[in-house]
N, CA, C and O atoms as a CHARMM CRD file, in Angstrom:
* protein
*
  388
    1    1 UNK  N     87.95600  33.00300 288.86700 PROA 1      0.00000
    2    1 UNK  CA    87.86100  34.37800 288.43000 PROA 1      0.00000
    3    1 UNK  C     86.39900  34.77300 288.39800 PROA 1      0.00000
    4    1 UNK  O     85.63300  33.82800 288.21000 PROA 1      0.00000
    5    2 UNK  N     85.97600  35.68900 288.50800 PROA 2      0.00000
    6    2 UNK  CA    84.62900  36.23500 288.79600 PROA 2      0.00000
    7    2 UNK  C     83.82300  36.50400 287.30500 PROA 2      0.00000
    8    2 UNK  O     84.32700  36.89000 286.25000 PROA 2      0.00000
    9    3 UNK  N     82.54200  36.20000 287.56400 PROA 3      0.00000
   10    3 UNK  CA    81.82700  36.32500 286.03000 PROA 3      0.00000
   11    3 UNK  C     82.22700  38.12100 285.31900 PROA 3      0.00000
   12    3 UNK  O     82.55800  39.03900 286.06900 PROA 3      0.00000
   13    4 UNK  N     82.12400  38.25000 284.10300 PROA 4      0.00000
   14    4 UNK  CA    82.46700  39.07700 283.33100 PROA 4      0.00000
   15    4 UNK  C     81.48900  39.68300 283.88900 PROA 4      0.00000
   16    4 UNK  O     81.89100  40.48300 284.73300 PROA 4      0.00000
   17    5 UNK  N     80.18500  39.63900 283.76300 PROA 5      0.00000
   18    5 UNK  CA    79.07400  40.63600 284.52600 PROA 5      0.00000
   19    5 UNK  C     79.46000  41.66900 285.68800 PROA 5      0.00000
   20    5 UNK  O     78.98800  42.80000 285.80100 PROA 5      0.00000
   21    6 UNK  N     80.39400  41.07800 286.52200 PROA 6      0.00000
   22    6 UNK  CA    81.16500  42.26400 287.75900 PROA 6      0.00000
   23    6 UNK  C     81.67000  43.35000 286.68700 PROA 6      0.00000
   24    6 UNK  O     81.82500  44.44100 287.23500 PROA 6      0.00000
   25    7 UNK  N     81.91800  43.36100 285.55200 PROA 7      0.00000
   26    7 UNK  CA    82.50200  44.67500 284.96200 PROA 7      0.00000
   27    7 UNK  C     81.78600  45.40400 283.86000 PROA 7      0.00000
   28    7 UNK  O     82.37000  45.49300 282.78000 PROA 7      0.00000
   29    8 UNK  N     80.79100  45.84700 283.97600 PROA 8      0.00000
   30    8 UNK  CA    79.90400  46.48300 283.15200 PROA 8      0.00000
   31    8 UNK  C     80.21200  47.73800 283.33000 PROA 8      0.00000
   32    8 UNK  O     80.46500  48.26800 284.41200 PROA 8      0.00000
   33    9 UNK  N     80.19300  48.39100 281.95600 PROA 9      0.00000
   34    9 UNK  CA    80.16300  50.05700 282.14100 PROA 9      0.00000
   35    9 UNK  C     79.22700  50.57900 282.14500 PROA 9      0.00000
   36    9 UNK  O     78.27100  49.82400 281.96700 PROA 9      0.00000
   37   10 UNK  N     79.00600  51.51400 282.26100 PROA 10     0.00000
   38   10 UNK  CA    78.27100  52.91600 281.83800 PROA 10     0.00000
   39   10 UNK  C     77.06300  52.53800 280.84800 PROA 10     0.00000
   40   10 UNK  O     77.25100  51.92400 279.79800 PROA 10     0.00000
   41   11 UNK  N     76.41900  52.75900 281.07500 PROA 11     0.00000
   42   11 UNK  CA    75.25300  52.99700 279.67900 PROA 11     0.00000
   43   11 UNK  C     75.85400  53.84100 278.52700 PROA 11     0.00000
   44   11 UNK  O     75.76100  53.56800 277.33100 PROA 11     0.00000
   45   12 UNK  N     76.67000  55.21900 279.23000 PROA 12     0.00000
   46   12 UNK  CA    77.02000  55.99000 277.66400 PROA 12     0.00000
   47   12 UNK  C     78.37000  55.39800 277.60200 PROA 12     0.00000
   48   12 UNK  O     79.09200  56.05000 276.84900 PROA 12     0.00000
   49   13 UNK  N     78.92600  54.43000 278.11400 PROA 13     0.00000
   50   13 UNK  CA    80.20300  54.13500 277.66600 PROA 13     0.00000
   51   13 UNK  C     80.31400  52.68800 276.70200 PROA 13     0.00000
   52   13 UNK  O     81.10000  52.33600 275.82300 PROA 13     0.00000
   53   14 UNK  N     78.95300  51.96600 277.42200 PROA 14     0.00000
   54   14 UNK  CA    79.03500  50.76600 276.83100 PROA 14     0.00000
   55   14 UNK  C     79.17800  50.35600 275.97100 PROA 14     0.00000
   56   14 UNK  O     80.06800  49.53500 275.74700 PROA 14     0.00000
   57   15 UNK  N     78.04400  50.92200 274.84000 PROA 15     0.00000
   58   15 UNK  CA    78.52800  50.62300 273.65800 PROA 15     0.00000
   59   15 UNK  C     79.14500  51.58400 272.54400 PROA 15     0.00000
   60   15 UNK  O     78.76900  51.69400 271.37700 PROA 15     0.00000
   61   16 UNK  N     79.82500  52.02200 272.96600 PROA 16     0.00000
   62   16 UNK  CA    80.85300  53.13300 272.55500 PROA 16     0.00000
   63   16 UNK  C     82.17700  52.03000 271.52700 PROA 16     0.00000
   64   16 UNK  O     82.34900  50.81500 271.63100 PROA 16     0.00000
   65   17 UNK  N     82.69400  52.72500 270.87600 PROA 17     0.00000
   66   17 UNK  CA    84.19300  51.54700 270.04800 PROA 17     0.00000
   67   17 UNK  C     85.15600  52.80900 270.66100 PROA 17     0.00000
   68   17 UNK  O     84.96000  53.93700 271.11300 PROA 17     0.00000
   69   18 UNK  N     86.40700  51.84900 270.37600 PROA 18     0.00000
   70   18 UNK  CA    87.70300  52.27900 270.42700 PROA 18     0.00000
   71   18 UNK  C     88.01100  53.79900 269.69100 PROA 18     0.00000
   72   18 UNK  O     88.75500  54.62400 270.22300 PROA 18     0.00000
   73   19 UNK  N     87.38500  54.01300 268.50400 PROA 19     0.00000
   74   19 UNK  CA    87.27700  55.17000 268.00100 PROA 19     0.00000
   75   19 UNK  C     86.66800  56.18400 269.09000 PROA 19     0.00000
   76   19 UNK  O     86.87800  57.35700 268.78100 PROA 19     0.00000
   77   20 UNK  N     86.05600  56.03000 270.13400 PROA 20     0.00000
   78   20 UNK  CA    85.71500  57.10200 271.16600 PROA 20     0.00000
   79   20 UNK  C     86.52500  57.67700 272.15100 PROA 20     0.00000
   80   20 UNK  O     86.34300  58.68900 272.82800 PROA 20     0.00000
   81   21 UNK  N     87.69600  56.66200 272.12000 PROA 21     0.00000
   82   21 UNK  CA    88.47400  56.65400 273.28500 PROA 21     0.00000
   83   21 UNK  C     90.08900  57.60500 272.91300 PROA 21     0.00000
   84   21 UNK  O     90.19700  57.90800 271.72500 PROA 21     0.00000
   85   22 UNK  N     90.99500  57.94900 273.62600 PROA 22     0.00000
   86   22 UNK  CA    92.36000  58.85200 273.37800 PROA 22     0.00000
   87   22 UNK  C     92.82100  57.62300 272.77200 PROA 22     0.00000
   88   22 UNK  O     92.68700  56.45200 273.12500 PROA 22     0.00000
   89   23 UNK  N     93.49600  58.24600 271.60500 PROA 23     0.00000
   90   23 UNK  CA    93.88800  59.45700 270.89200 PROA 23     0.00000
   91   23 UNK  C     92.98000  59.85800 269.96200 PROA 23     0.00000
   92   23 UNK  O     93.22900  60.82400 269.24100 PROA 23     0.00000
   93   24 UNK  N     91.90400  59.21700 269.87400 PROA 24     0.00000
   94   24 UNK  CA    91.29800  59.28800 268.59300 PROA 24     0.00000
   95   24 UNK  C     89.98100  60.20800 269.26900 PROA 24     0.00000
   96   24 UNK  O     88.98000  60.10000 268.55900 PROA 24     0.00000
   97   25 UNK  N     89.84700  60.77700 270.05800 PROA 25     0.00000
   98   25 UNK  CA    88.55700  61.78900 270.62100 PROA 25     0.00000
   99   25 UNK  C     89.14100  62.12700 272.29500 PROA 25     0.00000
  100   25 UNK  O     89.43800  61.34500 273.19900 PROA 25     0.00000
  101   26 UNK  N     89.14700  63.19600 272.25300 PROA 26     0.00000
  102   26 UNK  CA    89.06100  63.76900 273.96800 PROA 26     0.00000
  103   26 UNK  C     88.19600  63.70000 274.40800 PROA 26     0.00000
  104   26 UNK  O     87.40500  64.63500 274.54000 PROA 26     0.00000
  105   27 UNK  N     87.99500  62.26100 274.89600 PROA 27     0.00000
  106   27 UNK  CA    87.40100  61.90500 275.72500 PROA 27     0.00000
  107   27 UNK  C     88.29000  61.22100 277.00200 PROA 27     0.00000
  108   27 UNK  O     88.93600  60.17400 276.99200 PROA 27     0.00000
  109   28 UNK  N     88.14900  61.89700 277.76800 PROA 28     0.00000
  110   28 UNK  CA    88.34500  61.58700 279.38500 PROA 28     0.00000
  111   28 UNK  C     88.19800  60.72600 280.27800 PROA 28     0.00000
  112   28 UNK  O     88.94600  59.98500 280.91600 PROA 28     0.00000
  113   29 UNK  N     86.45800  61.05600 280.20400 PROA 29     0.00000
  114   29 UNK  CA    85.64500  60.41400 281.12200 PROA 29     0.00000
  115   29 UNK  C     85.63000  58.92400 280.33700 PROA 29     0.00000
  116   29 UNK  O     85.99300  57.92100 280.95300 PROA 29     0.00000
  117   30 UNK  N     85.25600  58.86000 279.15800 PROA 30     0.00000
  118   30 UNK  CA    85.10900  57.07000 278.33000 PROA 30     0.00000
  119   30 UNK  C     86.37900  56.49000 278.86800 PROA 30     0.00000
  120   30 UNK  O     86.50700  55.53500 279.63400 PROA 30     0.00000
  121   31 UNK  N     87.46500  57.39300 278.22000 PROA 31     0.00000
  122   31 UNK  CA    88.63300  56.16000 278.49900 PROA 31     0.00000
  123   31 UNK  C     88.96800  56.27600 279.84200 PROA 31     0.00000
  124   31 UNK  O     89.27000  55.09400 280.00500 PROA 31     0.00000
  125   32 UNK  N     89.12600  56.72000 280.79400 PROA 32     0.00000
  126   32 UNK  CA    89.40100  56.72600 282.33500 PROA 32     0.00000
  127   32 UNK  C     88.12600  54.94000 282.42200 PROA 32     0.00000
  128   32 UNK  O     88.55100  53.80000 282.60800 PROA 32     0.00000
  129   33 UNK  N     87.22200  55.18200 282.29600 PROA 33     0.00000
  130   33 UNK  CA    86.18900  54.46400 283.03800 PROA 33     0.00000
  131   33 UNK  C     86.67600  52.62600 282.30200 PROA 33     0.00000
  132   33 UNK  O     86.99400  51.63200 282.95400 PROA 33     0.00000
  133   34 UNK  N     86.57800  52.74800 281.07300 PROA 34     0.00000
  134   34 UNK  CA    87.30200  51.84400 280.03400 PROA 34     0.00000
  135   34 UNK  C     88.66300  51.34700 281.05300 PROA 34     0.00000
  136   34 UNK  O     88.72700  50.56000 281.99700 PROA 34     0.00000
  137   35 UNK  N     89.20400  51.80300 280.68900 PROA 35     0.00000
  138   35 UNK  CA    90.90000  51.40500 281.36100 PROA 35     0.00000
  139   35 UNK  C     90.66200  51.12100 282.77500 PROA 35     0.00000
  140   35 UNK  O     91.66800  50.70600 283.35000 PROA 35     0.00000
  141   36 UNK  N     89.79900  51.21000 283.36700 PROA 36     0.00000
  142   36 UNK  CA    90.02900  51.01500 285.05900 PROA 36     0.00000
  143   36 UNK  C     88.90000  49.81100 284.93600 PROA 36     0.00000
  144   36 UNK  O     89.34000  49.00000 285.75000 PROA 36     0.00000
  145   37 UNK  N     87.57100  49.17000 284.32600 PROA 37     0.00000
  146   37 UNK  CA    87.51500  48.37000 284.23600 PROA 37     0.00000
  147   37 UNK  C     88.41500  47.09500 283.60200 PROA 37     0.00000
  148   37 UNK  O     88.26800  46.00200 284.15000 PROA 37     0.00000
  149   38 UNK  N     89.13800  47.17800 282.71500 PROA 38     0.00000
  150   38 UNK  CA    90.38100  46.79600 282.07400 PROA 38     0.00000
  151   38 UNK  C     91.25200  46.43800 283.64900 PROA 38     0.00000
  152   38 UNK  O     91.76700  45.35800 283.93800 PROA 38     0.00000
  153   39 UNK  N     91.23000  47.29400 284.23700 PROA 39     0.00000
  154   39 UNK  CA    92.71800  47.25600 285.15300 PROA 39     0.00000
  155   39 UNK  C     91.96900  46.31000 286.42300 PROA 39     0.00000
  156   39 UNK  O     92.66100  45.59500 287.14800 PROA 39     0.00000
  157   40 UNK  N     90.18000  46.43300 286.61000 PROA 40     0.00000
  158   40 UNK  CA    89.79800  45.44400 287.29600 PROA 40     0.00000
  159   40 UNK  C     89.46100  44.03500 287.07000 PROA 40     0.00000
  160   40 UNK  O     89.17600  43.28900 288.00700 PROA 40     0.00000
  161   41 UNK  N     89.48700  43.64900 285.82100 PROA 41     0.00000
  162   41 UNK  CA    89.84500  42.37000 284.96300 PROA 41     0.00000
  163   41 UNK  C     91.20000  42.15200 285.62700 PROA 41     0.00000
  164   41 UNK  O     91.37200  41.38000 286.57000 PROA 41     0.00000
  165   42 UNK  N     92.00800  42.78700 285.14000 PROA 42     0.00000
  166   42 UNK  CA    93.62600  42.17800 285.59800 PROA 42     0.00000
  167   42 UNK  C     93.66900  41.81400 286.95000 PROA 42     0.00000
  168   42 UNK  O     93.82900  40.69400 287.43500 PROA 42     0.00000
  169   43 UNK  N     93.53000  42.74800 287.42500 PROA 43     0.00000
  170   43 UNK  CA    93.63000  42.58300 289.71400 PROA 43     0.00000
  171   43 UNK  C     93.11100  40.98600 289.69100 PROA 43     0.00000
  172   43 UNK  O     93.85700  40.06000 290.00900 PROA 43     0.00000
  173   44 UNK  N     91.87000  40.82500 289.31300 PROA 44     0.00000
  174   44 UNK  CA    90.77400  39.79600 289.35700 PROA 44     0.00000
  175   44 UNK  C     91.54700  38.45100 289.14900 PROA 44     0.00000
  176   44 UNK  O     91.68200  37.55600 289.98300 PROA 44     0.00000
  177   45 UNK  N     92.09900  38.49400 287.68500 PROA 45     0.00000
  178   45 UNK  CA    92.85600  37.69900 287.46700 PROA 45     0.00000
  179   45 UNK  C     94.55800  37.43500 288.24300 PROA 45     0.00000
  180   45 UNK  O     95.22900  36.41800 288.41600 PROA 45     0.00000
  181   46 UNK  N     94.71000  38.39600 288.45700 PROA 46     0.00000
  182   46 UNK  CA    96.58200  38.36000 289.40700 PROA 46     0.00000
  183   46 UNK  C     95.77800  37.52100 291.13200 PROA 46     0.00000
  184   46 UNK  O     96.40500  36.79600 291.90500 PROA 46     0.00000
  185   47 UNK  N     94.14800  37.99400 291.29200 PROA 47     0.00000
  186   47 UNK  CA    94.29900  37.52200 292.81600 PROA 47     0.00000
  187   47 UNK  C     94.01400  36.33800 292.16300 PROA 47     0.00000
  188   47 UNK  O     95.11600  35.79200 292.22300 PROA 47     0.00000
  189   48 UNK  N     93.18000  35.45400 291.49300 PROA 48     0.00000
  190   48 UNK  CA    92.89800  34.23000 291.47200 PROA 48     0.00000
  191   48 UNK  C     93.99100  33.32900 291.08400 PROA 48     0.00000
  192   48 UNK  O     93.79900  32.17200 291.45700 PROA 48     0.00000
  193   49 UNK  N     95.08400  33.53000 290.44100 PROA 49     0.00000
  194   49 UNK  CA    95.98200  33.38400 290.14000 PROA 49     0.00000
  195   49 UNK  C     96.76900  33.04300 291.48700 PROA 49     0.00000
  196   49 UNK  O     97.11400  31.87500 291.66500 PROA 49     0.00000
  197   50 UNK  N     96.96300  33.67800 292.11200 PROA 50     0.00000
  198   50 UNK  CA    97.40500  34.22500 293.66700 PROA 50     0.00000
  199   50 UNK  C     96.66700  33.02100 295.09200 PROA 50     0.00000
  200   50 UNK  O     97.15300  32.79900 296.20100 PROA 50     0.00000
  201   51 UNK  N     95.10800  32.34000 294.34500 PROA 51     0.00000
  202   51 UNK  CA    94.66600  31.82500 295.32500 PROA 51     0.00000
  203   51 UNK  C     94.36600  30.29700 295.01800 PROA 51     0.00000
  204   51 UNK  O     93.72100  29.67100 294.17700 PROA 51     0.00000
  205   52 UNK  N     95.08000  30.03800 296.01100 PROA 52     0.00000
  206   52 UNK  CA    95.43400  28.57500 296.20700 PROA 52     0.00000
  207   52 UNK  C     94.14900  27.30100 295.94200 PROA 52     0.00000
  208   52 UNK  O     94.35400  26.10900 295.71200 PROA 52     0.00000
  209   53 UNK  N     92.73500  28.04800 296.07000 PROA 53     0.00000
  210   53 UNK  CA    91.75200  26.99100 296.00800 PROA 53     0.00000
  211   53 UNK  C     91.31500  27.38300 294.86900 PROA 53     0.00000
  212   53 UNK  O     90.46800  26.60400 294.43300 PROA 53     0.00000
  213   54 UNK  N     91.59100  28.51600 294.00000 PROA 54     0.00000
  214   54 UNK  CA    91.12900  28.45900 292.45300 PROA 54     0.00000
  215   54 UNK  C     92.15300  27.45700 292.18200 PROA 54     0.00000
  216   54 UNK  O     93.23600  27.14500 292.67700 PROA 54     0.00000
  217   55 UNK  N     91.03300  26.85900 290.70900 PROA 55     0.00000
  218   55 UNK  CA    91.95400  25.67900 289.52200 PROA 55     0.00000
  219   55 UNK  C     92.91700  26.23400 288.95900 PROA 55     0.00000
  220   55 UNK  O     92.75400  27.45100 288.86600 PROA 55     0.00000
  221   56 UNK  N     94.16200  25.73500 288.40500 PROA 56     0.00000
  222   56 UNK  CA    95.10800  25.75300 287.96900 PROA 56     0.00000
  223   56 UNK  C     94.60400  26.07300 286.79900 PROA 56     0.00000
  224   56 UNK  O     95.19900  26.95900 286.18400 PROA 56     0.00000
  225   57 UNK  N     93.17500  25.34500 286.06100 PROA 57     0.00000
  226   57 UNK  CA    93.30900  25.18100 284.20600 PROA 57     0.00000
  227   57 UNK  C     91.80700  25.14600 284.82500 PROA 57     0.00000
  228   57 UNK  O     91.34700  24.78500 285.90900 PROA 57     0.00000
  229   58 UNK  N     91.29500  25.65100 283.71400 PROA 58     0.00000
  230   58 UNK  CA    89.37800  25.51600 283.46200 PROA 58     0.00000
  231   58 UNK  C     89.64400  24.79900 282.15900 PROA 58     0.00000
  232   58 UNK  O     89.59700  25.26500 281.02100 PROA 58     0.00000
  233   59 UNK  N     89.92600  23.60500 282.54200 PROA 59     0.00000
  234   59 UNK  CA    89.52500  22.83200 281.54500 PROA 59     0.00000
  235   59 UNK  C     88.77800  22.15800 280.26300 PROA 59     0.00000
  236   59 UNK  O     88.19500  21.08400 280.41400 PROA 59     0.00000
  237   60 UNK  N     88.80400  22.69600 279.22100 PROA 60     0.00000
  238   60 UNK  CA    87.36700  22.20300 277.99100 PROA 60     0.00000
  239   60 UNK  C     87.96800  21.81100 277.10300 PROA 60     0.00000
  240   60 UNK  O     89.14400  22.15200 276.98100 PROA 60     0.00000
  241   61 UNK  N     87.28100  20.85400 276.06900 PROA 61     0.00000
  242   61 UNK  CA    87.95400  20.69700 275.15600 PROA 61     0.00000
  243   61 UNK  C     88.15500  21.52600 273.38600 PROA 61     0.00000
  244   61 UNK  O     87.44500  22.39800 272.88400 PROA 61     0.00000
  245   62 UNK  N     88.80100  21.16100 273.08200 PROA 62     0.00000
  246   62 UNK  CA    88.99400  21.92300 271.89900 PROA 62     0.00000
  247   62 UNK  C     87.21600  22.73700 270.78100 PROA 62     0.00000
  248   62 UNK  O     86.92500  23.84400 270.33000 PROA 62     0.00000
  249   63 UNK  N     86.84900  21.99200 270.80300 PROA 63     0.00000
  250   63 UNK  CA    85.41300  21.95100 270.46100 PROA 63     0.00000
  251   63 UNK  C     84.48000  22.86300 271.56600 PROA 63     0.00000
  252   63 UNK  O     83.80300  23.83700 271.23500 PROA 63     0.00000
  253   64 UNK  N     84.58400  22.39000 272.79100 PROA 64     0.00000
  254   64 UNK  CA    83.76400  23.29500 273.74700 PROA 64     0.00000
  255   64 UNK  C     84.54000  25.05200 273.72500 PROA 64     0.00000
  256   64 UNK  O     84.00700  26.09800 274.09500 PROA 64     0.00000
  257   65 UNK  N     85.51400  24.90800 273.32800 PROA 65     0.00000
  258   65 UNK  CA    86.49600  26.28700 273.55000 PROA 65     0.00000
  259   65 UNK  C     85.88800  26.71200 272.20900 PROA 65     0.00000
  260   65 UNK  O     85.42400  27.83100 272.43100 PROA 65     0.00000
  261   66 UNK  N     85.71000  26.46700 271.23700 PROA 66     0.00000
  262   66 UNK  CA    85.43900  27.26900 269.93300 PROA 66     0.00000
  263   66 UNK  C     83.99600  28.18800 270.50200 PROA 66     0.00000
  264   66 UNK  O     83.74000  29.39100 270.48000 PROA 66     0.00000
  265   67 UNK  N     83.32600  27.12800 270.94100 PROA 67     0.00000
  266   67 UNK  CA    82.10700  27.81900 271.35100 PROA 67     0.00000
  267   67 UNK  C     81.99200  28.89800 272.54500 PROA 67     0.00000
  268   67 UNK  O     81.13300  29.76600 272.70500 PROA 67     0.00000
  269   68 UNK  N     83.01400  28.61100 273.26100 PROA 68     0.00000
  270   68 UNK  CA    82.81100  29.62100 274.44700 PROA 68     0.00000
  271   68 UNK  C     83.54000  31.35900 274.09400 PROA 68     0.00000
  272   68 UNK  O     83.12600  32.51800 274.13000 PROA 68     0.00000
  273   69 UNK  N     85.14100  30.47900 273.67900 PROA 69     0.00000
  274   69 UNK  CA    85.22200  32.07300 272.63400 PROA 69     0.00000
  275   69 UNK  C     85.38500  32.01100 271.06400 PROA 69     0.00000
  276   69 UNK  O     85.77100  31.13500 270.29000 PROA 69     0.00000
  277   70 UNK  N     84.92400  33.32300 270.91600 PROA 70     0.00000
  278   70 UNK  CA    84.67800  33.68400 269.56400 PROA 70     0.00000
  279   70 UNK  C     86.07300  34.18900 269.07500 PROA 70     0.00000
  280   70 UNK  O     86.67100  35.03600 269.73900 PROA 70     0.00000
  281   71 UNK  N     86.69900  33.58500 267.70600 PROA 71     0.00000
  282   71 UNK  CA    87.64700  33.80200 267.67500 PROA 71     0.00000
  283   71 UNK  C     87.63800  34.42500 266.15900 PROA 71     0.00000
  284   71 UNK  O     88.58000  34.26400 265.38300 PROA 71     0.00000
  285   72 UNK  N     86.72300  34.98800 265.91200 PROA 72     0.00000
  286   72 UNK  CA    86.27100  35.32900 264.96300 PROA 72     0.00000
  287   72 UNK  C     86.91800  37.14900 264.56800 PROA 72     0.00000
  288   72 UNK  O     86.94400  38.04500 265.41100 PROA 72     0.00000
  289   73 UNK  N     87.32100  37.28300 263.27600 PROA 73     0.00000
  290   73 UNK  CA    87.42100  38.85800 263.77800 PROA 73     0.00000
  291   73 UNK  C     86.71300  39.78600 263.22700 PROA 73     0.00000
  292   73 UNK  O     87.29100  40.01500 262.16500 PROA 73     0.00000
  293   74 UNK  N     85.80200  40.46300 263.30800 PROA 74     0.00000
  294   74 UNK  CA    84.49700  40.84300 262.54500 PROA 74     0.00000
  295   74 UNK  C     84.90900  41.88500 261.91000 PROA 74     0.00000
  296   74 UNK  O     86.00600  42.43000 262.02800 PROA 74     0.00000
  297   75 UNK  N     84.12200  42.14900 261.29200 PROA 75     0.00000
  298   75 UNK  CA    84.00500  43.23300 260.16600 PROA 75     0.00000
  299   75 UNK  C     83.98800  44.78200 260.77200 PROA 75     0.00000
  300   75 UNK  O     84.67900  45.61900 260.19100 PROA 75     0.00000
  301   76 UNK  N     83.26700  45.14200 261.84400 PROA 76     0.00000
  302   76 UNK  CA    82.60400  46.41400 262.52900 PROA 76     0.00000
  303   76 UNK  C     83.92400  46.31500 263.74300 PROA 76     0.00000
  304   76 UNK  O     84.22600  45.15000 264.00100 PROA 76     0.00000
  305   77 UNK  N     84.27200  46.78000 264.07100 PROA 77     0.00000
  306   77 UNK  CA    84.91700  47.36900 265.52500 PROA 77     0.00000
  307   77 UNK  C     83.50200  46.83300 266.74500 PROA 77     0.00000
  308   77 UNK  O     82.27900  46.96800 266.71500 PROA 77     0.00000
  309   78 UNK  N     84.36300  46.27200 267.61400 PROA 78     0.00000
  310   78 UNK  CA    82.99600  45.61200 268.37500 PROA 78     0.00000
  311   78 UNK  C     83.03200  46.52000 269.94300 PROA 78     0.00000
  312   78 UNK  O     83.99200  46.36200 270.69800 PROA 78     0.00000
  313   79 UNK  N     81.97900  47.38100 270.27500 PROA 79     0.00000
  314   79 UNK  CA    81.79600  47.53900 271.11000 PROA 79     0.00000
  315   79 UNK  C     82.80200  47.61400 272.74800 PROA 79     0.00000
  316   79 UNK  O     83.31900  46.56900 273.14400 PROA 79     0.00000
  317   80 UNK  N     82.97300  48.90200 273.55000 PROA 80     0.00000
  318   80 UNK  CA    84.22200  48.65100 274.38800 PROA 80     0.00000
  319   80 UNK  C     83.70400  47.49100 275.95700 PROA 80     0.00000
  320   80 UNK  O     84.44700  46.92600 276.76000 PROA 80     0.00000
  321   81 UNK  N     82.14200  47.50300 275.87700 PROA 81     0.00000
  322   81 UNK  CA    81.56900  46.67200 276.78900 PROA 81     0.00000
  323   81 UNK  C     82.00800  44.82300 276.46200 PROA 81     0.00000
  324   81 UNK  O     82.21500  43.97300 277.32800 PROA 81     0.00000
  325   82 UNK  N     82.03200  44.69800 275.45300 PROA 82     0.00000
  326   82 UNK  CA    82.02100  43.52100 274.32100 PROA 82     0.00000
  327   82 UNK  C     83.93300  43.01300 274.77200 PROA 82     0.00000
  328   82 UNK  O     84.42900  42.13200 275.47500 PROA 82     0.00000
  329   83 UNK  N     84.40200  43.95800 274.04600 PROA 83     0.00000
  330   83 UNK  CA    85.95800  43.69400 274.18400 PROA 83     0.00000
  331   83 UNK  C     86.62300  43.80000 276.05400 PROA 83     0.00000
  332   83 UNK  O     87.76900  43.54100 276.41900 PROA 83     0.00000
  333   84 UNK  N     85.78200  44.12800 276.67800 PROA 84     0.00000
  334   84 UNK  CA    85.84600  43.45600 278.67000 PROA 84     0.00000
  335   84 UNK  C     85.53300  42.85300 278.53500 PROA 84     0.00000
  336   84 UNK  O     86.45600  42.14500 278.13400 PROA 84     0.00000
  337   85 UNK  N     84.44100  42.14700 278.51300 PROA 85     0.00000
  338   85 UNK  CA    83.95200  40.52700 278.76500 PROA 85     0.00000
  339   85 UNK  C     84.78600  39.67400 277.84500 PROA 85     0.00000
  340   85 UNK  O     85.21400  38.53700 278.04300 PROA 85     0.00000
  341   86 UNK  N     84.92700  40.46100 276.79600 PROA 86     0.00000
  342   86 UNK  CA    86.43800  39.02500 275.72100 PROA 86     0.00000
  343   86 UNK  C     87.55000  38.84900 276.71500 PROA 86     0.00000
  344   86 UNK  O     88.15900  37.79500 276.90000 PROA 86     0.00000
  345   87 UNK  N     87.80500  40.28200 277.49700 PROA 87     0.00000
  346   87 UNK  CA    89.32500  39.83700 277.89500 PROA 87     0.00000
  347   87 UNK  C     88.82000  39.21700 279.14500 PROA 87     0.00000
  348   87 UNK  O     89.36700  38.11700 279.22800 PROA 87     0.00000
  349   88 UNK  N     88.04200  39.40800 280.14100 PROA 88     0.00000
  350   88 UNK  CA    87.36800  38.53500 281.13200 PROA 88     0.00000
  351   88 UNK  C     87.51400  36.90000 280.73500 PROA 88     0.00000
  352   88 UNK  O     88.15600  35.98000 281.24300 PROA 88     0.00000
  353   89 UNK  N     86.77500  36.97400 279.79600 PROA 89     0.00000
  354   89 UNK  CA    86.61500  35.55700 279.25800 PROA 89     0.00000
  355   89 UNK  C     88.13300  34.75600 279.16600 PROA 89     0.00000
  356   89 UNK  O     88.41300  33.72100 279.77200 PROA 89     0.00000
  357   90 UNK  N     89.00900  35.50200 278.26600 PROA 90     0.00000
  358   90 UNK  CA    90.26700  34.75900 277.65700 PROA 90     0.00000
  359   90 UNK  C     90.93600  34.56500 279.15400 PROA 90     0.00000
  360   90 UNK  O     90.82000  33.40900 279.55900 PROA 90     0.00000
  361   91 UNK  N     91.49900  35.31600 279.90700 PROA 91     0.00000
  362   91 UNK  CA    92.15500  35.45100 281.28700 PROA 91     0.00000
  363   91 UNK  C     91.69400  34.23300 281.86600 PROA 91     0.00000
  364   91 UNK  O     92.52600  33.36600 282.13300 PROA 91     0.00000
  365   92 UNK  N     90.01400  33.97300 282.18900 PROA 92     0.00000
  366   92 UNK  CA    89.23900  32.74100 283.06700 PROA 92     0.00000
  367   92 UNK  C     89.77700  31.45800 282.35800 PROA 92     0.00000
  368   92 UNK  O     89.97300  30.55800 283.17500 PROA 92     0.00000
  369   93 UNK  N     90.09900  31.08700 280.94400 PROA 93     0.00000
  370   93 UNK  CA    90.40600  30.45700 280.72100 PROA 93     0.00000
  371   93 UNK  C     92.36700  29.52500 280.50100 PROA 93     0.00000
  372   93 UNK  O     92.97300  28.49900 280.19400 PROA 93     0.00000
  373   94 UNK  N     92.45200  30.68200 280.87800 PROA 94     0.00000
  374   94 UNK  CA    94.28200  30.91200 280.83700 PROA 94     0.00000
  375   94 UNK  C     94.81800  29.96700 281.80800 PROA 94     0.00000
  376   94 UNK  O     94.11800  29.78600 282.80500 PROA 94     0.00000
  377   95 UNK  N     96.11800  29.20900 281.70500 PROA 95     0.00000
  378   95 UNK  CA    96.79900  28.60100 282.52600 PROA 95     0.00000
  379   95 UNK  C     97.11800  29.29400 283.49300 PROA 95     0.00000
  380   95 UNK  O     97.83600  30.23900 283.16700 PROA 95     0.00000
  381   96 UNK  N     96.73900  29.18400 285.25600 PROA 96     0.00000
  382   96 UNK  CA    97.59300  30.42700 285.96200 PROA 96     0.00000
  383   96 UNK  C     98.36400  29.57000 286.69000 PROA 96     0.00000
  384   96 UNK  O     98.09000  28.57800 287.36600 PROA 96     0.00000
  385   97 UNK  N     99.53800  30.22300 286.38500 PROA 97     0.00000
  386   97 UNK  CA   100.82700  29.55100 286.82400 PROA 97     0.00000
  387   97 UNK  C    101.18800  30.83500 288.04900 PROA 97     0.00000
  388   97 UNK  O    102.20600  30.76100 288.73800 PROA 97     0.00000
């Protein structure tokens, strides 16, 4: 699966929260741009999934996985740039069957 870096938004979208996005503000342009990086995470993941010389398992162990994701759930609403690279991240690590 391709580094999270392929999906960066916007400067004015980046660090924007969920509170910016429909239903909670008419905003358009944020969530259109939001959701279609979202929808290029998925593709990313359905082709690698799809291709025969990606690994089955990215393998780590229990200990190396704490560190790679944060499973933490914070206090502040985190950023919509922040929550792509989480789901980037979780997907790369996923069994693809």
């Amino acid at each position: 699966m391709a580094n999270s870096s392929n999906y960066k938004l916007s400067a004015a979208t980046a660090n924007l929260k969920y509170t910016e996005l429909y239903p909670y503000k008419d905003s358009a342009v944020n969530s259109k741009e939001f959701l279609q990086k979202i929808v290029d995470v998925l593709m990313e993941f359905v082709r690698s999934t799809n291709d025969r010389k990606e690994k089955v398992l990215e393998f780590h162990h229990p200990e190396e996985m704490k560190k790679i994701l944060d499973l933490k759930i914070p206090e502040q609403g985190l950023s919509l740039q922040s929550l792509i690279d989480d789901c980037a991240t979780t997907l790369k690590y996923q069994v693809k069957t």
